[in-house]
C-alpha positions in Angstrom: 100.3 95.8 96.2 97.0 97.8 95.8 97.1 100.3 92.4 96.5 103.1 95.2 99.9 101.9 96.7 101.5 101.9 93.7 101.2 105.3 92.8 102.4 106.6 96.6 105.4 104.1 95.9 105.7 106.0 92.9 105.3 109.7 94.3 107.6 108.3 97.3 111.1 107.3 94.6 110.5 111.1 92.9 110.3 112.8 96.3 113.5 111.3 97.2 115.3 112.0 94.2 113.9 115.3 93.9 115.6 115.6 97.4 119.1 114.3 96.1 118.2 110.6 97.1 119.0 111.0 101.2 119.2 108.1 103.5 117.1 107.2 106.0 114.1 109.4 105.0 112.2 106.9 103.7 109.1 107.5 105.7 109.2 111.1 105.3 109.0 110.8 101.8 106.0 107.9 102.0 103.8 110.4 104.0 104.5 113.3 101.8 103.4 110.6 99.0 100.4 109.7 100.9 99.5 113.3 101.4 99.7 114.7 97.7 98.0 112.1 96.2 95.0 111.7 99.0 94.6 115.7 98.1 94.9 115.0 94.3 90.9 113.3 95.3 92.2 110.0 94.5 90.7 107.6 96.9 92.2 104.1 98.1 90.1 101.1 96.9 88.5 99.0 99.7 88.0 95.0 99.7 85.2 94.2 100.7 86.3 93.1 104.3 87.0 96.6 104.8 84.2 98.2 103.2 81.9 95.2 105.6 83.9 96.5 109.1 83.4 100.3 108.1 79.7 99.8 108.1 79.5 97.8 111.3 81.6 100.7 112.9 79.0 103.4 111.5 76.2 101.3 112.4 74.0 102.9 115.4 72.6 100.5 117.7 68.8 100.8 117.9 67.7 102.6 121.4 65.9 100.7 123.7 62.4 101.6 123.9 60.3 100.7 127.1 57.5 98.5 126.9 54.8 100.0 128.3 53.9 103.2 130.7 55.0 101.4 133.2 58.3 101.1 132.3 58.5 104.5 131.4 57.7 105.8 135.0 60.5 103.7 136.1 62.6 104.8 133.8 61.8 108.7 134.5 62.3 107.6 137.7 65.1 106.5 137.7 66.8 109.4 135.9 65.2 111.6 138.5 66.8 110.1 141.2 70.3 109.4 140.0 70.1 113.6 139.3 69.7 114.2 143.0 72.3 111.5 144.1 74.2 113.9 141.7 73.5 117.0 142.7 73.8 116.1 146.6 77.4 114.4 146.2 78.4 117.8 144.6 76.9 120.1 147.3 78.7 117.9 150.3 81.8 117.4 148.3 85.4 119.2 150.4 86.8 121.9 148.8 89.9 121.3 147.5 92.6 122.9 149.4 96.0 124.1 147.0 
């Protein structure tokens, strides 16, 4: 068990004696835990496995750039056109009817 668990173990047992030690309210009192000490600043620890898949998740993929002029024509193109497929499905699209 992580130090950072520890202490919401810890903050967990006084909440429910504070409370006069009631059954089944276990998780309400590990979230109230949770909750005072992540606003007490104290941050959880992370292993490097974590710390590795928070990175990859923040990482932002390089955009594609075209090649050449070329392929920016097609490109602009391309966006061009699939604005007027757009805009013509909307203007022949049925009212809907309540």
């Amino acid at each position: 068990m992580s130090e950072h668990e520890e202490k919401i173990r810890q903050r967990a047992y006084e909440i429910w004696e504070r409370e006069g030690r009631p059954n089944g309210e276990d998780m309400k009192h590990w979230l109230k835990a949770f909750e005072e000490i992540a606003a007490e600043g104290a941050p959880p620890k992370k292993s490097r496995r974590s710390q590795g898949a928070t990175e990859a998740k923040t990482a932002k993929p390089a955009a594609a750039k075209p090649r050449d002029d070329k392929d920016k024509k097609t490109a602009k193109a391309a966006i061009a056109s699939d604005k007027s497929t757009k805009s013509r499905r909307a203007s022949t699209a049925k009212p809907i009817v309540h």
